[in-house]
N, CA, C and O atoms as a GROMACS GRO file, in nm:
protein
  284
    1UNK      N    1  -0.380  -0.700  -1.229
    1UNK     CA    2  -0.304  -0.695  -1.105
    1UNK      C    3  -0.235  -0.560  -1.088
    1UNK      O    4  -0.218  -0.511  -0.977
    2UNK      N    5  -0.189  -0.492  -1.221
    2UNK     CA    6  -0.098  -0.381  -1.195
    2UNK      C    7  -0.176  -0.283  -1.163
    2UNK      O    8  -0.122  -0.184  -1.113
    3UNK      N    9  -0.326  -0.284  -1.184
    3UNK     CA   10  -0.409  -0.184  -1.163
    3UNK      C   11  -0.444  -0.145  -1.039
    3UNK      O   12  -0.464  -0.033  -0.991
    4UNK      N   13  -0.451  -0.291  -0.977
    4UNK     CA   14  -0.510  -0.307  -0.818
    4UNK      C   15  -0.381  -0.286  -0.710
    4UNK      O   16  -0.386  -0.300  -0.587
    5UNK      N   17  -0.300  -0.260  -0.766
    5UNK     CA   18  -0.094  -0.237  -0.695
    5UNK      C   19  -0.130  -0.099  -0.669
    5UNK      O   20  -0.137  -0.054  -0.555
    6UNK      N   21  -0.166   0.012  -0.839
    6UNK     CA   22  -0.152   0.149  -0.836
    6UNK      C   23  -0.250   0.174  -0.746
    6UNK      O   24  -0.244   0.278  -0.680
    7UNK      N   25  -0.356   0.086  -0.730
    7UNK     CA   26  -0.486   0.159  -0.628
    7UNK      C   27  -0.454   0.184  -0.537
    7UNK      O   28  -0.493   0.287  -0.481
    8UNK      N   29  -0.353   0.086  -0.473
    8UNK     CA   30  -0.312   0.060  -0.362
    8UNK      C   31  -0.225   0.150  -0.293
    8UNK      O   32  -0.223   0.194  -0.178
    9UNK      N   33  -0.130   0.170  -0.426
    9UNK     CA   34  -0.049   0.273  -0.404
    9UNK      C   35  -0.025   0.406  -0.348
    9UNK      O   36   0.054   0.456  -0.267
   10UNK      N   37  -0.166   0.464  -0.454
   10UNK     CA   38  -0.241   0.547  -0.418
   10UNK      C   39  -0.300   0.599  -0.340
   10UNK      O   40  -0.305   0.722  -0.339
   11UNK      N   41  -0.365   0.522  -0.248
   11UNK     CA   42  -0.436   0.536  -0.131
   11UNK      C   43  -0.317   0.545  -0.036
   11UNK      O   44  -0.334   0.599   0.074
   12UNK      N   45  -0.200   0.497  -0.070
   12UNK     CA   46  -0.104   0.495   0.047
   12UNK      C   47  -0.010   0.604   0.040
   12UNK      O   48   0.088   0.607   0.114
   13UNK      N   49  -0.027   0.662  -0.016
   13UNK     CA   50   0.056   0.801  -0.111
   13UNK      C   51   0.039   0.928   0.027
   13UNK      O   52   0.095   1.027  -0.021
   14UNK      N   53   0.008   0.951   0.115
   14UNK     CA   54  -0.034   1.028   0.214
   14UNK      C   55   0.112   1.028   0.319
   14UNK      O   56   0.162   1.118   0.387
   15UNK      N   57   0.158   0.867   0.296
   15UNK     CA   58   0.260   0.870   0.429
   15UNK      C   59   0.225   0.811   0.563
   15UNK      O   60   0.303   0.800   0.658
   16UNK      N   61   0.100   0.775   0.560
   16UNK     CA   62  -0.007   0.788   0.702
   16UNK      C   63   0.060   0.609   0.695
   16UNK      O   64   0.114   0.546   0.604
   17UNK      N   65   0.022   0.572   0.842
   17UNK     CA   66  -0.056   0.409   0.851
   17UNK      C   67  -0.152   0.410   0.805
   17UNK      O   68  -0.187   0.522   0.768
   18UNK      N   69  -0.243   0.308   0.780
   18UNK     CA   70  -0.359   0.237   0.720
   18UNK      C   71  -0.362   0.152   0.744
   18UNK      O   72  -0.277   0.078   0.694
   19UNK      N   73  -0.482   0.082   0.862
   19UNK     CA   74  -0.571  -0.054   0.880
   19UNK      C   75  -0.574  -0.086   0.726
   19UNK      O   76  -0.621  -0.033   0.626
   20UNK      N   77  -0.501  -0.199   0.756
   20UNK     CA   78  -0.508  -0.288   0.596
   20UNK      C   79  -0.674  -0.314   0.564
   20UNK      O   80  -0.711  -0.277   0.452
   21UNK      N   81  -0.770  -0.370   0.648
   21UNK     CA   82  -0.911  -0.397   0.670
   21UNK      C   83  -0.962  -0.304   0.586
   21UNK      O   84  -1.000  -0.316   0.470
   22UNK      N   85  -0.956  -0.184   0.677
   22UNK     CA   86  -0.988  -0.039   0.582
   22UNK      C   87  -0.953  -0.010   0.440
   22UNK      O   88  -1.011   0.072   0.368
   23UNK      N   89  -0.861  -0.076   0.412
   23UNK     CA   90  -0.822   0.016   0.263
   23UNK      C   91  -0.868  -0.046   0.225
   23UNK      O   92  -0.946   0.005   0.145
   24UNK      N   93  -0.879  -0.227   0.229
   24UNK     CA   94  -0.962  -0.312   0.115
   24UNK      C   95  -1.115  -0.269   0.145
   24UNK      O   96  -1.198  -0.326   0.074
   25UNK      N   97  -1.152  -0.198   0.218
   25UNK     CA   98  -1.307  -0.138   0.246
   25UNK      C   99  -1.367  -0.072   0.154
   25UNK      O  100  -1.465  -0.080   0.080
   26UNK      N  101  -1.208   0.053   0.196
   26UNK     CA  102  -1.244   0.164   0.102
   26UNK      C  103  -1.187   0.152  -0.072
   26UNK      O  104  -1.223   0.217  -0.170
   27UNK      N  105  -1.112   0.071  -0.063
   27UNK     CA  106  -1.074   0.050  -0.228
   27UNK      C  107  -1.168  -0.061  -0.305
   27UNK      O  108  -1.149  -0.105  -0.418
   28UNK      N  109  -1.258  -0.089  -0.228
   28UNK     CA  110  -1.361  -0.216  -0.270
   28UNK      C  111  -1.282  -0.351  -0.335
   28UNK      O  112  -1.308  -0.414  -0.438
   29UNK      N  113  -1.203  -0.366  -0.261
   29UNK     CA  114  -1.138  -0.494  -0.302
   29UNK      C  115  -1.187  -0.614  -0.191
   29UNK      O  116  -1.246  -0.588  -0.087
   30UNK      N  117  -1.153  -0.740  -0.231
   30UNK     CA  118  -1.105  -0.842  -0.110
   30UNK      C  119  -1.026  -0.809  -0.051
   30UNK      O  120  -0.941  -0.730  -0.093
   31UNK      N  121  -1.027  -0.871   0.102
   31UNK     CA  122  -0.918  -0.871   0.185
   31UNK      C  123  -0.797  -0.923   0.174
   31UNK      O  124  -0.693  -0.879   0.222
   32UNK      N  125  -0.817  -1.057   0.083
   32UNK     CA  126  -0.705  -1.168   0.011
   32UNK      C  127  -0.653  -1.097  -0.077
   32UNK      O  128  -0.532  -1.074  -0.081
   33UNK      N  129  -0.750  -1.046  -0.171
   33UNK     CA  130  -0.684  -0.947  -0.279
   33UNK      C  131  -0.582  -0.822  -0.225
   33UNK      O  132  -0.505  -0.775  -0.309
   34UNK      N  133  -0.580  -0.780  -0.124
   34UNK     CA  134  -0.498  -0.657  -0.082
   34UNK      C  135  -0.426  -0.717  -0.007
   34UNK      O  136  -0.318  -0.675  -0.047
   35UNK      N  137  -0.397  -0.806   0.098
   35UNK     CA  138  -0.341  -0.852   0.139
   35UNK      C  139  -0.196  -0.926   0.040
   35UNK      O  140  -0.077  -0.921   0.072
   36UNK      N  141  -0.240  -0.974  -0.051
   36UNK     CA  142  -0.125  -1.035  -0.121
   36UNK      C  143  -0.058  -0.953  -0.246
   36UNK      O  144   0.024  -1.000  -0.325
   37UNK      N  145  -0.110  -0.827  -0.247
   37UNK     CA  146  -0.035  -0.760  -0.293
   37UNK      C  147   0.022  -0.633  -0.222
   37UNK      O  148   0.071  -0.541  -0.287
   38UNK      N  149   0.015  -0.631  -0.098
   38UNK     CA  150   0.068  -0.567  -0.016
   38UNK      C  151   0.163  -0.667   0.045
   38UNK      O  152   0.246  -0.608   0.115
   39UNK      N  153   0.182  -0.818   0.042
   39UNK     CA  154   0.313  -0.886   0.086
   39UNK      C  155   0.409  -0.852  -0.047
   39UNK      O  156   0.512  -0.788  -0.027
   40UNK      N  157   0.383  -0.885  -0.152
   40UNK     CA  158   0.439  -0.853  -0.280
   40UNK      C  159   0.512  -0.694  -0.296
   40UNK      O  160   0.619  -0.703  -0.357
   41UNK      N  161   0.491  -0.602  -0.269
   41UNK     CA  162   0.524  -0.465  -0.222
   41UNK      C  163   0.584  -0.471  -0.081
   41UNK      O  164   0.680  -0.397  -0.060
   42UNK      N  165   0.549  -0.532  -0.004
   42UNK     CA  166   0.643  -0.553   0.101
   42UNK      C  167   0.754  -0.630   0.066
   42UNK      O  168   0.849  -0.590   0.132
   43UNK      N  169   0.788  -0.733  -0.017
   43UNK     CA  170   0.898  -0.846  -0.056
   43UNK      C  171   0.965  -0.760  -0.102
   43UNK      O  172   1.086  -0.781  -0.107
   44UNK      N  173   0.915  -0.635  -0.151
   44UNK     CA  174   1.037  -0.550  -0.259
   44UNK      C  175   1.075  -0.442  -0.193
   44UNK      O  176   1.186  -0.398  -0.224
   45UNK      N  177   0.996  -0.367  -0.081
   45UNK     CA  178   1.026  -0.304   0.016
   45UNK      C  179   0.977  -0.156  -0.005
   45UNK      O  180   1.040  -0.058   0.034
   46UNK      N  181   0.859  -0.150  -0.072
   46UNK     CA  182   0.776  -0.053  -0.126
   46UNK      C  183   0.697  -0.018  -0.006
   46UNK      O  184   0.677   0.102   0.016
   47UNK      N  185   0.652  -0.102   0.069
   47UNK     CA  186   0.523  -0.068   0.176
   47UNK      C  187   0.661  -0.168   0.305
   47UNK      O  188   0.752  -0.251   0.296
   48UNK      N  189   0.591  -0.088   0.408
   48UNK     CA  190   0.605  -0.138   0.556
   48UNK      C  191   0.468  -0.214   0.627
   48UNK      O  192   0.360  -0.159   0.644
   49UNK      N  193   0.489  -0.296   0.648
   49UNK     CA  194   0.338  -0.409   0.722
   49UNK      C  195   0.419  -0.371   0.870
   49UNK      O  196   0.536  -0.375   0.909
   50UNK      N  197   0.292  -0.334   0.925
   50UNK     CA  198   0.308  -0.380   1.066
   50UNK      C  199   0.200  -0.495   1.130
   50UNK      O  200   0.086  -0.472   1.173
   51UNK      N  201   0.247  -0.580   1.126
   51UNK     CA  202   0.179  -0.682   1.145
   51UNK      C  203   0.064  -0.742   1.247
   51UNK      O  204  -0.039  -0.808   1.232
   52UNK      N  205   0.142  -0.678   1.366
   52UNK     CA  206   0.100  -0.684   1.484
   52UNK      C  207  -0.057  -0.588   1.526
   52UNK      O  208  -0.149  -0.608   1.605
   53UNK      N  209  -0.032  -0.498   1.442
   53UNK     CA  210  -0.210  -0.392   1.445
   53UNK      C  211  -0.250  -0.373   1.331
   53UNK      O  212  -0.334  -0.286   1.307
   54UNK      N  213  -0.157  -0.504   1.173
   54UNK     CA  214  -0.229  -0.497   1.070
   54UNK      C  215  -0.269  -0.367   0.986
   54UNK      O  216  -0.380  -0.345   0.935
   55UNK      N  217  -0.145  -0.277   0.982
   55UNK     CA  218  -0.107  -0.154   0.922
   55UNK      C  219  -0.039  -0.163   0.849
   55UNK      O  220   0.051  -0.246   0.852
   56UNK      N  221  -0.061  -0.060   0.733
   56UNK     CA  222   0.050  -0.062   0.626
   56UNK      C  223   0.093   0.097   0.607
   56UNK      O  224   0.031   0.187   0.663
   57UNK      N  225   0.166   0.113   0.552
   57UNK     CA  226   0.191   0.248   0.501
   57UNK      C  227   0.354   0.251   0.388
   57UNK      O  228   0.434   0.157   0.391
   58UNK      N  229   0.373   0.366   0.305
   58UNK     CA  230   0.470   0.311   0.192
   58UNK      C  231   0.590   0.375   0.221
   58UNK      O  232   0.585   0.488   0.271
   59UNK      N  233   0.706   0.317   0.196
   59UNK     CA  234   0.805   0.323   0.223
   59UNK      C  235   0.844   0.478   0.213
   59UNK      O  236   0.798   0.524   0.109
   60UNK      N  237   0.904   0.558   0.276
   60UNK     CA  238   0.940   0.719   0.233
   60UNK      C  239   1.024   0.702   0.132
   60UNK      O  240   0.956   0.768   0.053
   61UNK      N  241   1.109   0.670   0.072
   61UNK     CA  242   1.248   0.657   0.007
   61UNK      C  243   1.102   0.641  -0.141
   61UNK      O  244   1.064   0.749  -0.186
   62UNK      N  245   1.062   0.560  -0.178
   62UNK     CA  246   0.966   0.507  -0.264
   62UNK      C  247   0.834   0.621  -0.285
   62UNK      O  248   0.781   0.646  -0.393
   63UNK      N  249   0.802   0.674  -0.171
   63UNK     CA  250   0.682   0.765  -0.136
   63UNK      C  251   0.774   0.941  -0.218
   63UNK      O  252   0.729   1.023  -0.297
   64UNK      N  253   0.896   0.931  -0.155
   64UNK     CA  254   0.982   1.054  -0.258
   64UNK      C  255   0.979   0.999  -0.426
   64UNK      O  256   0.924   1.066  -0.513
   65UNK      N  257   1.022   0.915  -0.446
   65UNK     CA  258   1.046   0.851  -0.574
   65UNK      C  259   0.928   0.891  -0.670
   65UNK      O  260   0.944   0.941  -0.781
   66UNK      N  261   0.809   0.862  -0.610
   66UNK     CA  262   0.632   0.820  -0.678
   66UNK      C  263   0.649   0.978  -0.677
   66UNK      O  264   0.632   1.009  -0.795
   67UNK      N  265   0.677   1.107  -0.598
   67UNK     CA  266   0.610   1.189  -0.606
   67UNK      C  267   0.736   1.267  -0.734
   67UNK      O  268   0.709   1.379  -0.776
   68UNK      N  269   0.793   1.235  -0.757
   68UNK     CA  270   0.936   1.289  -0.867
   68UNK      C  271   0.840   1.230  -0.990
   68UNK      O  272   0.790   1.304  -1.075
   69UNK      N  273   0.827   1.126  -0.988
   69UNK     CA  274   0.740   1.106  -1.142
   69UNK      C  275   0.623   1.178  -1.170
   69UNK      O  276   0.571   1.163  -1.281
   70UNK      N  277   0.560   1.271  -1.068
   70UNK     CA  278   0.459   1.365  -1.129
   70UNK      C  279   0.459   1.477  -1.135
   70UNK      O  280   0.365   1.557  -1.138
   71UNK      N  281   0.628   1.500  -1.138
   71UNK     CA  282   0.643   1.628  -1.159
   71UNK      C  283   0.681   1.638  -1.351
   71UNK      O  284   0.701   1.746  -1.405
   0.00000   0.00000   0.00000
């Protein structure tokens, strides 16, 4: 599970929106599979869902944070 979070992460690391559809496309996952760990990251307030056009993208505050650990 923690593997398929960082994938996720990753791909979301840009700042951009992302068609949720799309990322489980391009990350070769299920849709169920990304979906419920993108509510799980949303419960903690890591990612923003927009629900309504089914977009995600990661929180800035969190998106600064991720980029301090690779320095």
């Amino acid at each position: 599970m923690v593997f398929k979070i960082a994938m996720i992460l990753d791909a979301l690391s840009d700042g951009r929106w992302h068609n949720i559809a799309g990322l489980a496309k391009k990350l070769k996952l299920a849709g169920h599979e990304v979906e419920e760990r993108l509510e799980l990251l949303n419960k903690f307030e890591l990612v923003k869902i927009d629900g309504e056009d089914r977009e995600v993208k990661i929180n800035k505050d969190f998106q600064k944070l991720s980029e301090l650990s690779t320095i």
